[in-house]
Structure formats: C-alpha cells, structure tokens
C-alpha positions as CSV (number, residue, x, y, z in Angstrom):
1,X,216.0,284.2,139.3
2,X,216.5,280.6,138.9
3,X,218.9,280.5,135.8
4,X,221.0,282.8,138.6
5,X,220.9,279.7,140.7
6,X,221.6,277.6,138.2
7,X,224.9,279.9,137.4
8,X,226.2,279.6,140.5
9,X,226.5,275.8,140.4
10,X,230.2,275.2,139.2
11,X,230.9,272.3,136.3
12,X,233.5,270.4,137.4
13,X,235.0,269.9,133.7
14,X,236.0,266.1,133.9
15,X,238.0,265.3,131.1
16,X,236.4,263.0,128.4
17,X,238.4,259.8,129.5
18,X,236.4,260.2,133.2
19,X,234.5,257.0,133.7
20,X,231.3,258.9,134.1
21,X,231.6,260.7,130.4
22,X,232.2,257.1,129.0
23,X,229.2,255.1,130.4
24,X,226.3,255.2,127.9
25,X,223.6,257.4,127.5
26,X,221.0,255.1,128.6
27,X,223.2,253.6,131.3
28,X,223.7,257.0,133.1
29,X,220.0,257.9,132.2
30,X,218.9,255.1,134.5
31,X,221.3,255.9,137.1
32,X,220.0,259.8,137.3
33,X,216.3,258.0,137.6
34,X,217.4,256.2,140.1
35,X,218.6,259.1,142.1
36,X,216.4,261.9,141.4
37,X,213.2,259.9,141.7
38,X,211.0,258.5,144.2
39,X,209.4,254.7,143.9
40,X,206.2,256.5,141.9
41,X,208.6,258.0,139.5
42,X,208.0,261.6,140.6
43,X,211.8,264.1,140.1
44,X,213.5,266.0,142.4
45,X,214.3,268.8,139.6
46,X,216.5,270.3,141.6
47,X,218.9,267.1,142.3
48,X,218.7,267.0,138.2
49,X,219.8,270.9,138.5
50,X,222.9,269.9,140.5
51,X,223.8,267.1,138.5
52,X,223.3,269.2,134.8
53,X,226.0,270.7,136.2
54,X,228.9,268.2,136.5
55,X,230.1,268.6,133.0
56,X,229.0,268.8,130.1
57,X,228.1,265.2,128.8
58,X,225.9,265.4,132.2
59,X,224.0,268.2,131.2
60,X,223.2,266.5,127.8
61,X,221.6,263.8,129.5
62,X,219.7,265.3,132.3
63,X,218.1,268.1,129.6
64,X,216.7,265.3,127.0
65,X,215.7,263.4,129.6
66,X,211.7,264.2,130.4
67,X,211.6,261.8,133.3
68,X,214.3,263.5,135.5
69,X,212.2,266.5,135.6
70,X,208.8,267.2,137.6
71,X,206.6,270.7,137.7
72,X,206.2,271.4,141.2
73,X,203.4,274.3,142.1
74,X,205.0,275.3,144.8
75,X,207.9,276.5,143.1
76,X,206.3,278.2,140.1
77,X,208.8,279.7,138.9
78,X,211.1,276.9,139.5
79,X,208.4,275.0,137.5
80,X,208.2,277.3,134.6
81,X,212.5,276.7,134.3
82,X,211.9,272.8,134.5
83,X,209.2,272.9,131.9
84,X,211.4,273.5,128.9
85,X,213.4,270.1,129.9
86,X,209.7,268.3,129.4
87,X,208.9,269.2,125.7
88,X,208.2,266.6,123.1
89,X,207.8,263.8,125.7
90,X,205.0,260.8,125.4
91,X,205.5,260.0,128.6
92,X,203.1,261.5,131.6
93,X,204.3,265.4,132.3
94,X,204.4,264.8,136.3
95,X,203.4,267.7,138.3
96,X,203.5,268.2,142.2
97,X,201.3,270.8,144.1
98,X,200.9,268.7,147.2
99,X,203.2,270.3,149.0
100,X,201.5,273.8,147.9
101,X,199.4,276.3,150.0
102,X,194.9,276.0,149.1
103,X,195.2,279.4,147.6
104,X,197.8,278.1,145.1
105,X,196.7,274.4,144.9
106,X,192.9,275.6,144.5
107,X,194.3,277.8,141.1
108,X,195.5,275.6,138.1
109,X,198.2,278.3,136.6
110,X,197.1,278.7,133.0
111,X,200.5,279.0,131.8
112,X,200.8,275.3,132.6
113,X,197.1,274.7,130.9
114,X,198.6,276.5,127.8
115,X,201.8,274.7,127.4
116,X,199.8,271.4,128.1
117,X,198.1,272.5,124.7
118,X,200.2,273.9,122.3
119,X,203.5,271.0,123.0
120,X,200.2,268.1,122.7
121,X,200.6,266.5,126.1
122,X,198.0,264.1,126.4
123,X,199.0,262.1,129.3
124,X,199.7,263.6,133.0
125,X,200.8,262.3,136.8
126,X,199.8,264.3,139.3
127,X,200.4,264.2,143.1
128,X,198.3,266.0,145.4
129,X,196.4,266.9,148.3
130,X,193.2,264.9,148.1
131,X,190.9,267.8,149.9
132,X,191.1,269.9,146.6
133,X,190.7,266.7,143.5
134,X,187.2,268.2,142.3
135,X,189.0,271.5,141.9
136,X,191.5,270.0,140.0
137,X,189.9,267.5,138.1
138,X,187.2,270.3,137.0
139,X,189.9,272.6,135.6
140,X,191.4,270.4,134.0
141,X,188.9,269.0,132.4
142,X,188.1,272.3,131.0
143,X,191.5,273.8,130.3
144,X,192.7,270.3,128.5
145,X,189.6,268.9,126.8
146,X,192.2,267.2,124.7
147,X,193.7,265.2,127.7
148,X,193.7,261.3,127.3
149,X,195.0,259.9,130.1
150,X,195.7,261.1,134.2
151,X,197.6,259.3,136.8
152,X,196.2,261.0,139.9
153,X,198.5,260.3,143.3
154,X,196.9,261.3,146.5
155,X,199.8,261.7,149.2
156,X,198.1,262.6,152.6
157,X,199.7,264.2,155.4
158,X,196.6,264.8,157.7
159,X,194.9,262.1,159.9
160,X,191.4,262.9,158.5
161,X,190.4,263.9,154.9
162,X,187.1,263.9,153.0
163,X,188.0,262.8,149.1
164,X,186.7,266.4,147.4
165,X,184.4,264.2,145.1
166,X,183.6,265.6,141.6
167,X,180.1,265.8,140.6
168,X,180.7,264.5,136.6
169,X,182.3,261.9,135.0
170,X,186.2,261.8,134.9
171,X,186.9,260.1,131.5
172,X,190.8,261.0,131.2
173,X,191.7,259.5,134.8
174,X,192.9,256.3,134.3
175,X,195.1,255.4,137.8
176,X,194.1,256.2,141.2
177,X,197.1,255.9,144.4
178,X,196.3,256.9,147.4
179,X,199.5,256.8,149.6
180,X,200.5,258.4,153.2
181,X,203.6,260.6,153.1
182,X,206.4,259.9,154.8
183,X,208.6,261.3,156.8
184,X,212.2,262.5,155.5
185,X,214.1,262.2,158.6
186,X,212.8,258.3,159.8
187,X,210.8,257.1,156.7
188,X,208.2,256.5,159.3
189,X,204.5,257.3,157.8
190,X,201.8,259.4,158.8
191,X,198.6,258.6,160.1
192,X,196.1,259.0,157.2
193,X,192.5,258.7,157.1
194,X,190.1,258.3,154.3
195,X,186.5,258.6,154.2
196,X,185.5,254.6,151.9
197,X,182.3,256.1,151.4
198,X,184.2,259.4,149.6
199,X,186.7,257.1,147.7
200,X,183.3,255.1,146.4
201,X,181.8,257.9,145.1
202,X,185.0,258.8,143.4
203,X,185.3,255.9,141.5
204,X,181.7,256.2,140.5
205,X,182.7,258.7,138.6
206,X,185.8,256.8,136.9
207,X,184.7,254.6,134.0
208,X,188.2,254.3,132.1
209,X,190.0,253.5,135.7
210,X,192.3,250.5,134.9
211,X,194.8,250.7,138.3
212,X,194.3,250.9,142.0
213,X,196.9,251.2,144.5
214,X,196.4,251.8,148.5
215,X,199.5,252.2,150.5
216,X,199.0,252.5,154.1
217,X,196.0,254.1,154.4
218,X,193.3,253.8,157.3
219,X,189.8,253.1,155.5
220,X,187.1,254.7,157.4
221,X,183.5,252.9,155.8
222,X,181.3,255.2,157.4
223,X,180.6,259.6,156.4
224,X,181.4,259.3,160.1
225,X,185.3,259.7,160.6
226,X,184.7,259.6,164.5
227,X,182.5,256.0,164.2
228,X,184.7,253.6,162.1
229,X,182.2,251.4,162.6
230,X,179.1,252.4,161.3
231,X,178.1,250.9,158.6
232,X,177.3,252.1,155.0
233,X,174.5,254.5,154.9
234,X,173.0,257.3,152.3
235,X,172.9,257.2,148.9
236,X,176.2,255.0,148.0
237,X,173.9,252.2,149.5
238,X,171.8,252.3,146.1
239,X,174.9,252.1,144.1
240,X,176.6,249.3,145.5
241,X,178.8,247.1,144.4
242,X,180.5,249.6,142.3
243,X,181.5,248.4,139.0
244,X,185.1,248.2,138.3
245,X,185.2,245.8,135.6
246,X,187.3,247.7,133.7
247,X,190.2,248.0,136.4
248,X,193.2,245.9,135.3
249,X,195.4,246.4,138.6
250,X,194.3,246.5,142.7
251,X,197.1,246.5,144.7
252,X,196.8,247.3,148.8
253,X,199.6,247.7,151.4
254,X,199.5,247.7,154.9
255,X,195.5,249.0,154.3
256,X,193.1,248.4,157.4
257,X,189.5,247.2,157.3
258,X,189.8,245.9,153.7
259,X,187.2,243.4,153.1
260,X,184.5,246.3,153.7
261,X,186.6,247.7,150.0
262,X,186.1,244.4,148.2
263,X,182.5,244.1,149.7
264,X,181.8,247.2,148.0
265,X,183.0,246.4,144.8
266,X,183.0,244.1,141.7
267,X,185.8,243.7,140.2
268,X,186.1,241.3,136.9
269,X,188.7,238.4,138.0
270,X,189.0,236.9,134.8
271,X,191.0,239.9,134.0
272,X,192.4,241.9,137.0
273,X,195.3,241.6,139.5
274,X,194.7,241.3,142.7
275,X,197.7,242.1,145.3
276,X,197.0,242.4,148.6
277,X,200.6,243.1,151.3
278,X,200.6,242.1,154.9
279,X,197.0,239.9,154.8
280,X,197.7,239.3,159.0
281,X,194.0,240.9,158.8
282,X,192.5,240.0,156.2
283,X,189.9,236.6,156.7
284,X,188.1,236.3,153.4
285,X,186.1,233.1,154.9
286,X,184.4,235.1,157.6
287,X,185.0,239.2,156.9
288,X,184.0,238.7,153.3
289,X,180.3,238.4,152.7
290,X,179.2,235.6,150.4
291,X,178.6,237.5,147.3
292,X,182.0,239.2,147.2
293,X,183.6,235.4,147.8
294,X,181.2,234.3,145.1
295,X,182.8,236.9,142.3
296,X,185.9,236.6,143.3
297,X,185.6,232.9,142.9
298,X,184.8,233.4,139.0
299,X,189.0,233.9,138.5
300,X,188.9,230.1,137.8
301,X,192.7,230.2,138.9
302,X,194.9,226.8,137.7
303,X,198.0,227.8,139.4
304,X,198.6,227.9,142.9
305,X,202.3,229.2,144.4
306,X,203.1,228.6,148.1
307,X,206.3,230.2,149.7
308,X,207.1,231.2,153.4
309,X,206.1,234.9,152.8
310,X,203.6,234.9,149.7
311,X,200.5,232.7,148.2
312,X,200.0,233.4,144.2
313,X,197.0,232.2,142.4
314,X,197.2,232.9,138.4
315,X,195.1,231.5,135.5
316,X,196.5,230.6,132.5
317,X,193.6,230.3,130.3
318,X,192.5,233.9,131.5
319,X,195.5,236.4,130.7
320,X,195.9,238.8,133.7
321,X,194.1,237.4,136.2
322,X,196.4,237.2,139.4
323,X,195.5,237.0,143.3
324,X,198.8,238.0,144.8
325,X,199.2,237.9,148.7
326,X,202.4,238.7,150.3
327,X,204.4,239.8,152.8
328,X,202.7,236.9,154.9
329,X,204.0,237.9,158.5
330,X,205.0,233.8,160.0
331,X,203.8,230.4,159.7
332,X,200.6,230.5,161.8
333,X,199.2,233.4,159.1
334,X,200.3,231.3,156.0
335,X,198.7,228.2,157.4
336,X,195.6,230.2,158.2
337,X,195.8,231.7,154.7
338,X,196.1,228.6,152.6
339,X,193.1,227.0,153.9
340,X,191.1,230.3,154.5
341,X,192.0,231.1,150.7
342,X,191.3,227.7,149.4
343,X,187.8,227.8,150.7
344,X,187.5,231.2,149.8
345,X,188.2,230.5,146.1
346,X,187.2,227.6,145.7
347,X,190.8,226.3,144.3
348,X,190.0,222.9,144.8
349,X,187.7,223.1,141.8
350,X,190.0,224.3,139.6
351,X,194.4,224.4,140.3
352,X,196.1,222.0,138.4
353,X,199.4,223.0,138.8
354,X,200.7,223.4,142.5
355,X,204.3,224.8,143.2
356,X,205.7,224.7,147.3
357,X,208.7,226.6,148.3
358,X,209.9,227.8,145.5
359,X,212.1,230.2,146.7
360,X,214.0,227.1,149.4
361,X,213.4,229.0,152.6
362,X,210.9,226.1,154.5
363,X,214.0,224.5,155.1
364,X,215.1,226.8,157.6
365,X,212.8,227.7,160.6
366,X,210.9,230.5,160.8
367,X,212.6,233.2,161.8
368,X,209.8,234.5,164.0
369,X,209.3,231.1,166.6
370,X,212.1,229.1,165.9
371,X,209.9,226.3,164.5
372,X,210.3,224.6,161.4
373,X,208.4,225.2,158.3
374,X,207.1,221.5,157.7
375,X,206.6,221.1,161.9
376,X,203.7,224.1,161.8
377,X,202.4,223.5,158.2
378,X,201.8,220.0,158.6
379,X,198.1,220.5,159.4
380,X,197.3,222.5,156.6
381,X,198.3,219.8,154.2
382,X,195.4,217.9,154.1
383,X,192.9,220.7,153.8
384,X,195.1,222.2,151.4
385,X,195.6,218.9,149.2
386,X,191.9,218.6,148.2
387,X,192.8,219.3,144.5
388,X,190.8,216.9,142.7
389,X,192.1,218.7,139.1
390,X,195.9,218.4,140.1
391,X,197.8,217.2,137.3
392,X,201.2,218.9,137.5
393,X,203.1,219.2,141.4
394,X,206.6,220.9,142.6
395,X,208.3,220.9,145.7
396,X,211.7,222.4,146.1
397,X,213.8,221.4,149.1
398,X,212.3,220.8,152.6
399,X,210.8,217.9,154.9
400,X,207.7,216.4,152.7
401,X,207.1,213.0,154.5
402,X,203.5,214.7,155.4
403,X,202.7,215.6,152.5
404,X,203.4,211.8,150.9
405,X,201.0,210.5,153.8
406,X,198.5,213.0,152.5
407,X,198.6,211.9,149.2
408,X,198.8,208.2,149.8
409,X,195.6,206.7,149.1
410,X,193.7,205.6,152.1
411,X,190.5,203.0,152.8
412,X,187.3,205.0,153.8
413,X,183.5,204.2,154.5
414,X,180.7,205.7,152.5
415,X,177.1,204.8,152.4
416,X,178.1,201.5,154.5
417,X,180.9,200.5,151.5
418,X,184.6,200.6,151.8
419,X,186.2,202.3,149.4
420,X,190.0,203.7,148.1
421,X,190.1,207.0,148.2
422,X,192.9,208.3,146.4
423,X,194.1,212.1,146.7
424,X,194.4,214.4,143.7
425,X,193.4,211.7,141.2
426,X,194.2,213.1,138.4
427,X,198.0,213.8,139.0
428,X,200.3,213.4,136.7
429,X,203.9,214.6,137.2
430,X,205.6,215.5,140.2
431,X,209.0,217.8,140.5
432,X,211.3,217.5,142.9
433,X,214.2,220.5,143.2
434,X,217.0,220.6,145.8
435,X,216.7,216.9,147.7
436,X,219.1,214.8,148.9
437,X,217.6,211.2,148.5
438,X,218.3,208.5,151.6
439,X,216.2,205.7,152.8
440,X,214.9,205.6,156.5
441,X,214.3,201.9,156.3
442,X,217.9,201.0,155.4
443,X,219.2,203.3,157.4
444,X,221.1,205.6,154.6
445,X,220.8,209.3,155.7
446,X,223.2,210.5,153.1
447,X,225.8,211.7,156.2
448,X,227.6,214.8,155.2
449,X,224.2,216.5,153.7
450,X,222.9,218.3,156.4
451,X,222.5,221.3,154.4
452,X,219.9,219.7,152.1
453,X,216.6,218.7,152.6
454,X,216.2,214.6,153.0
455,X,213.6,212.6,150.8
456,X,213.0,209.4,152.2
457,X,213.1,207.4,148.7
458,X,211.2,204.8,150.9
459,X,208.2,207.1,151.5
460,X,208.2,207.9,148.1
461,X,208.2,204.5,146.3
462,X,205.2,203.3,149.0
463,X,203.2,206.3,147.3
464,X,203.8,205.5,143.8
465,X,202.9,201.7,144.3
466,X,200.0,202.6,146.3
467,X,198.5,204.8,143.3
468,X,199.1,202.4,141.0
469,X,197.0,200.0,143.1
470,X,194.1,202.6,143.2
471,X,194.4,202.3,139.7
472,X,196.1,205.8,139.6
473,X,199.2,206.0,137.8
474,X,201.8,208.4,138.3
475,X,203.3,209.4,134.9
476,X,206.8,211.2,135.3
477,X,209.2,211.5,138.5
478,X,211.3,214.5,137.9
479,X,214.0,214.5,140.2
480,X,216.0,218.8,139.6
481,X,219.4,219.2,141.3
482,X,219.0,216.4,143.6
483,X,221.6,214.6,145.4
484,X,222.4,210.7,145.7
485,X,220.2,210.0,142.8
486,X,222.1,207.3,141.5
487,X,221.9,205.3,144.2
488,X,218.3,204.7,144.0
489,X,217.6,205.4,140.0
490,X,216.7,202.1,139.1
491,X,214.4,201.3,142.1
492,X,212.3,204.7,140.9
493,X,212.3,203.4,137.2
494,X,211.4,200.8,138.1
495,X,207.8,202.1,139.2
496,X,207.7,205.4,137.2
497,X,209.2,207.3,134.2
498,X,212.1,209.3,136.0
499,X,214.2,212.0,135.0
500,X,217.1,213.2,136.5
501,X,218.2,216.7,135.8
502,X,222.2,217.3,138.0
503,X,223.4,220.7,139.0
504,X,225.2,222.2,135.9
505,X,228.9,222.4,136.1
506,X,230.4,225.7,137.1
C-alpha cells in the first residue's frame, strides 16, 4: 500500500549540473535534517518520502540517512516501509506512538521488538503519551533485554496526567523530556499538568539517568491535581531528596513552582548543568529551603557571566558544572537575580573571574521601561561586588562610573578603629572592551562618539591610585577595541601595566 504511494510521487529528473545534485552529501544531509525534523530530532518520514523523490541523487541521500527517518505507531504500516531506511545505524532508532490510539500505544508490535534484535539496535528515542510509560518501559524491557540506552520524550496534550510509574528499576533509560505539544496552526502550547510526586517516583526508579529537560510544563507537588498546594505526603516523603547524582544535564523552561523540584532532589553540582529559562519566578533566597541552597552551593563556581538577558556561573576546576539562567525577562528581574543568586550561592566565596555585558546590549535601554541598563543596575553593584577572591574582571561597553565608586576603597569603623576597606582585594587585571576614553574633569567628551560607551579616564586613574594606597596593586589595565586611547596612554602607564589591543583592520 505504501510503496503505491510512494509510486505516485513523480522524480523530477534534474539534470546533474542542477545546483542541488552538486552540493555535497553531507551538506544536503544537514539541510533534509533541517527540514524534516523537529528541535528534538524526531522525522517527518513522510516529508523524507517527498523529497526521495526529487531525483535520483536525492533519493541516495534521504535512504542512507537513518536520521531523516522516524517509526511512527500510528502508521504501522507506514512504519514497517521506513524501517528498512534505519538499518545499520548507531544512532537512537526514534519511534513515535504518541499520536496513537491506548489500544495500539498499550501493544509494543513485536515486529518492531524483533527487528530491534536481529539489526543490534541498542540505543532508542521514544516520544509518547506519558499515561501508558510503565507499559512501555515493561515491554521493552522484556522484548530488548539487550537494550543499552533510552531517550524517553513525554509530549502531553491533556491538562492533567498521572506519570504511569513502573514498579522496577529502569536501567536502559538514560534521558527523560517532558514537553507540552504544541499546536500546528499557532505554535501556541497546551496546558499540561504533571503529578511532581509521579515524576519523583519515576526517577526513583532511574539510576543511569544523566539528562533532564522540562519544557513548559505545570508541576503539580501534591497526588492531589485539584490542590496544587498541598504539600508532599505518602510514601515519597521517606524517600526524599531523591538522588540524582548521576544526572549530568537539568534543563527547565517556562516550568511553574520549580523550587518545590530542586527541594526534592540532590543533584551533584560539581558535575551537572543546571539551566533554568524565564527565572521571573524563581527566588532561591526565600522559595528554596536551606538544605537545597546548601547543596547547591557545593558547585564552588569561579566564573560569573552577567548579560541583559542571562546570568552564567561555571567552575573551571570542576568540568561540567554550569548554573545557566536565562531568558531573564527586564532589569528589575536581573537585578533581583544577581543579588538573590549571589546569596544563594554563595559566589562571593569563591568567583574569581567576573565578565559584565558581554554581549554590548547595557548600552542601550531596556527595551521594556525605557531605562538604561547602568541607571536600574546601579544598586546591585555593591551587593554584587562583594568578591573577596576576584582576581580577573571584564566589562564590555556601557556606563561604569558606579561600578569604579564601588570598588574605590573607602574608610570605615570597626570595633571603634578606622580602617581602609578596599573592595575585591585580591584583583588583579581588569579588561576593558568597546570604550571610548574622555575625561570629565577636563572637559574632553570625545564629541562625535555617541555611539560608544564613555569611560571617564579620570574615574579610572582615582581608583588605581587609591588601591595602590590601600596597599592594593592593580597589575594589568587591558584596554580591547577602545577608542581615544592614545590620548591618555601614558597617564595610565604611568600607574599600571597597560595594554592596548585596536580594532583589526578590515
């Protein structure tokens, strides 16, 4: 039946000088991906169909090409066609039977079992409905008994669902995405809802899980779908925090009541990446109970990133280990976040490197109030610049005459003595990218620089004396693309080792 569909598809013969039968193999190969697959990597097989079709070169491609091909349940006998496009791969054979009925989701075909089998597929990606994963899971696990490795996709399409939970270990499933489906005509999602306590069970019985992914999902904590907030209760109590020391990856989007997750679990952060998307929500100083702050401080991070839309903590004495928030909404949530996080993890006890605006957008104005970056940031500055292991500091392009007060050292009282407290004390080098140097005092503004963010030289030079008077010596100025250097060079060498790296030429 569907080779008779496939017949009836015409070739359109291009001739071998076509730019589409010259491009290379692995050229066009990406471009079908592209295409016929979705951002989890899951086929349309019938969009390959139609473009096996095109000629002859095309054909060759899509057929030796595993990845352009997925076995949907819904479709068996569609599925059985696509299969023979899938032999002799070692990548995951990606199967679909979300989309099917529960009679024919419920029932793993055994002609799928057996060519698992006899072609040695050890690795699978499967999306499905989340109400029938014990089923699954159970028959596979005795169909396969020589499977290695599962990459299980929940895609929900109902409001409420209760995680079918299997009852023994899950060796062979090894990443875990949970995901609403969205809608084909709007790309709008659906309302999802998951039962935490069900997904906590699940993982229970996960002990190779190394990647997490949540994607717009609505966590209920409670059995209780219709009482959101009730707390944990039953048996999961005795089993908390779950151990997910060997998960390598947690990433969550757009995922509501999230700290009652990372309350409920321990993850190891010397190791594991942490992304969290759109942390509006998400108050790790109040919402997160002390003993989840407490192992999430154990990352030992020692480099902190700071853009308009993201906050990145990494460690480079501990490979892996990444805190990753982004998609950070406006200024008053990334102000809230850097001191919230800092307290929260305890950066100021061990960051050494700190990078600001990388990516040059603080010296626009936020798109969302009209204000400018360094106007609402300004009173985050000093909670933030309590980095007492600082050694290395960048800042690329935009107002930072707050954050040289900050760092000048100041006189202050303690115990009845006056003393000179000076800022990041260990501090070393500092980087500046994308300036245009000018001196308020003298009145040189650098006209005809609007477009470029000022540093008042000035402001700069009081700082560098200061911390040489505090007996805290800055070791290397590096000045990156920066404009109207030469005028003031030799006053900066003058009180620090400085380096001046120009544009390149075109």
């Amino acid at each position: 039946m569907f080779a008779n569909y496939a017949s009836t598809v015409p070739a359109t013969g291009h001739s071998p000088s076509s730019p589409s039968q010259i491009l290379p193999y692995e050229l066009l190969e990406h471009v079908f991906s592209d295409v016929c697959t979705d951002e989890d990597g899951f086929a349309d097989s019938f969009q390959t169909l139609i473009l096996s079709h095109v000629s002859a070169y095309w054909r060759a491609v899509t057929q030796t090409s595993p990845r352009l091909w997925s076995i949907d349940l819904h479709t068996p006998t569609a599925a059985q066609y696509f299969l023979k496009f899938t032999l002799g791969t070692i990548a995951p054979l990606r199967i679909i039977c979300v989309h099917s009925a529960e009679d024919i989701v419920a029932t793993w075909p055994e002609w799928l079992s057996s060519h698992i089998r006899n072609d040695g597929v050890v690795a699978l990606a499967i999306r499905m409905d989340m109400r029938y994963a014990r089923r699954i899971l159970i028959t596979i696990k005795e169909t396969i008994p020589d499977l290695k490795w599962l990459d299980l996709y929940g895609w929900q399409e109902y409001w409420s669902c209760v995680i079918d939970i299997p009852s023994s270990p899950v060796p062979f499933l090894r990443s875990l995405t949970l995901t609403r489906r969205r809608s084909n005509e709007h790309q709008l999602y659906y309302n999802a809802r998951i039962s935490l306590v069900n997904l906590l069970h699940l993982l229970r019985q996960t002990p190779n899980l190394t990647s997490i992914r949540i994607d717009h999902i609505l966590l209920d904590h409670s059995d209780d779908t219709q009482n959101p907030d009730k707390p944990f209760g039953g048996e999961i109590d005795q089993f908390l925090p779950i151990s997910l020391h060997h998960v390598r990856r947690l990433s969550f989007s757009g995922v509501n009541r999230l700290w009652h997750f990372l309350k409920a679990v321990s993850i190891s952060p010397t190791f594991a990446t942490l992304e969290i998307d759109n942390v509006g929500s998400l108050n790790v100083s109040s919402e997160l109970s002390p003993e989840a702050r407490l192992r999430l401080r154990e990352a030992q991070h020692t480099h902190l990133s700071i853009t308009t839309t993201a906050i990145e903590a990494y460690s480079a004495t501990n490979s892996g280990s990444v805190y990753r928030f982004s998609n950070i909404k406006d200024e008053h949530a990334l102000l809230h976040s850097m001191v919230a996080f800092g307290r929260a993890f305890h950066w100021s006890s061990s960051v050494t490197n700190l990078s600001i605006n990388s990516d040059g957008r603080m010296f626009s104005s936020s798109p969302i109030t009209s204000k400018t970056w360094h106007e609402a940031l300004s009173p985050g500055w000093a909670k933030l610049m309590v980095l007492p292991q600082l050694r290395h500091f960048k800042v690329s392009g935009f107002v930072v005459d707050e954050l040289w007060r900050v760092l000048h050292p100041s006189k202050r009282v303690r115990r009845g003595a006056e003393h000179l407290y000076v800022p990041c004390p260990l501090l070393e080098t500092i980087v500046l990218t994308d300036f245009v140097l000018v001196n308020a005092e003298t009145g040189d503004f650098a006209d005809g620089y609007e477009d470029y963010a000022p540093l008042d030289v000035g402001l700069l030079l009081n700082l560098i004396s200061a911390r040489v008077q505090g007996g805290r010596v800055l070791g290397r100025l590096i000045l990156c693309k920066c404009l109207n250097v030469e005028r003031y060079l030799n006053q900066l060498s003058a009180v620090v080792y400085t380096t001046s790296m120009p544009y390149s030429s075109p």
